[in-house]
N, C-alpha and C positions, 0 to 999 in steps of 0.2 A: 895606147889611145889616151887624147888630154882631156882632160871633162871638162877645161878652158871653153873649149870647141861647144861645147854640148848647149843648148842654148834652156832647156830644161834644168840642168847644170846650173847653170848663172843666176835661173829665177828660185831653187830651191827655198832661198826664205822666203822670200812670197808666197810662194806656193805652200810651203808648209803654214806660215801664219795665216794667210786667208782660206785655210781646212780647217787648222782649228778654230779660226773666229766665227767661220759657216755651220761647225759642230757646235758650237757654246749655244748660237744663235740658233737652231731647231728648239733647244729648251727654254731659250727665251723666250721664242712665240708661242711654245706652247702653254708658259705660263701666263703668259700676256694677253694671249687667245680665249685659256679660261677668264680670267680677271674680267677682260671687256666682254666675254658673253653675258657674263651676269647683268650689265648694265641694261642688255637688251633682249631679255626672254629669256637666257640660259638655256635655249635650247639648242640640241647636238650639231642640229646644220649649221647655226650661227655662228656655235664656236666651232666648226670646221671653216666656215667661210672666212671669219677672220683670222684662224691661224695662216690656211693657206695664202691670204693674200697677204701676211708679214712674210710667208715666204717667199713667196714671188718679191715682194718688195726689196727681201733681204739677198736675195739669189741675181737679183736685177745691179742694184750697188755691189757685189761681188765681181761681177763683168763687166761692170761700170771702171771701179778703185784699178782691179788687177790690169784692167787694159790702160787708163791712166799713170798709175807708179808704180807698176811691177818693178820693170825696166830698173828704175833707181833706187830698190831695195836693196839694197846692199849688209847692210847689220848681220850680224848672229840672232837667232830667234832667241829671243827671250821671253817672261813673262808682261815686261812693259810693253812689248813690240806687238804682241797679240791681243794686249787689250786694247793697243790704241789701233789696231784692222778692225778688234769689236765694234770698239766706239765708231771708227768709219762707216761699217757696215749698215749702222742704223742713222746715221747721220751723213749720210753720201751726198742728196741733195743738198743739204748746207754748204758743204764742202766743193762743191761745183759751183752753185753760186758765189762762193767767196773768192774761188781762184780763179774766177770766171776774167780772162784777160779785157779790160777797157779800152776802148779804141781811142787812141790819141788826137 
């Protein structure tokens, strides 16, 4: 059996880099969650409200990125490759409007 074939196979570094960039990114929001409570009562629903909704945010550009460039991930994972998925992940909507094709 070829792993050629396997189409999981193929996306392997996507898939491994956008796990670890979704893992890095739980403790990002969660510190970031705390941070921005304080701004606004510090209290516990707050900072659950806005943790969860940097996850949702982050979880959204995950299925946003991986269904855009999986396909043409091609690299060896490394440490640069995964922080530039981090960097994507919070930065997805930039990156859509930037590549956003102009109509001629």
């Amino acid at each position: 059996m070829s792993n050629d074939n396997d189409p999981l196979w193929r996306l392997r570094h996507a898939l491994a880099g956008m796990g670890l960039a979704l893992l890095a990114s739980v403790f990002i929001a969660a510190a970031a969650g705390s941070a921005l409570a304080t701004l606004f009562g510090d209290s516990y629903g707050t900072r659950v409200a806005i943790y969860s909704a940097l996850l949702v945010y982050v979880v959204a550009g995950a299925v946003v990125l991986f269904v855009r460039v999986a396909q043409h991930e091609t690299q060896p994972l490394s440490a640069a490759r995964v922080l530039r998925w981090l960097a994507s992940l919070w930065l997805w909507p930039a990156l859509l409007l930037l590549t956003r094709r102009r109509p001629s």
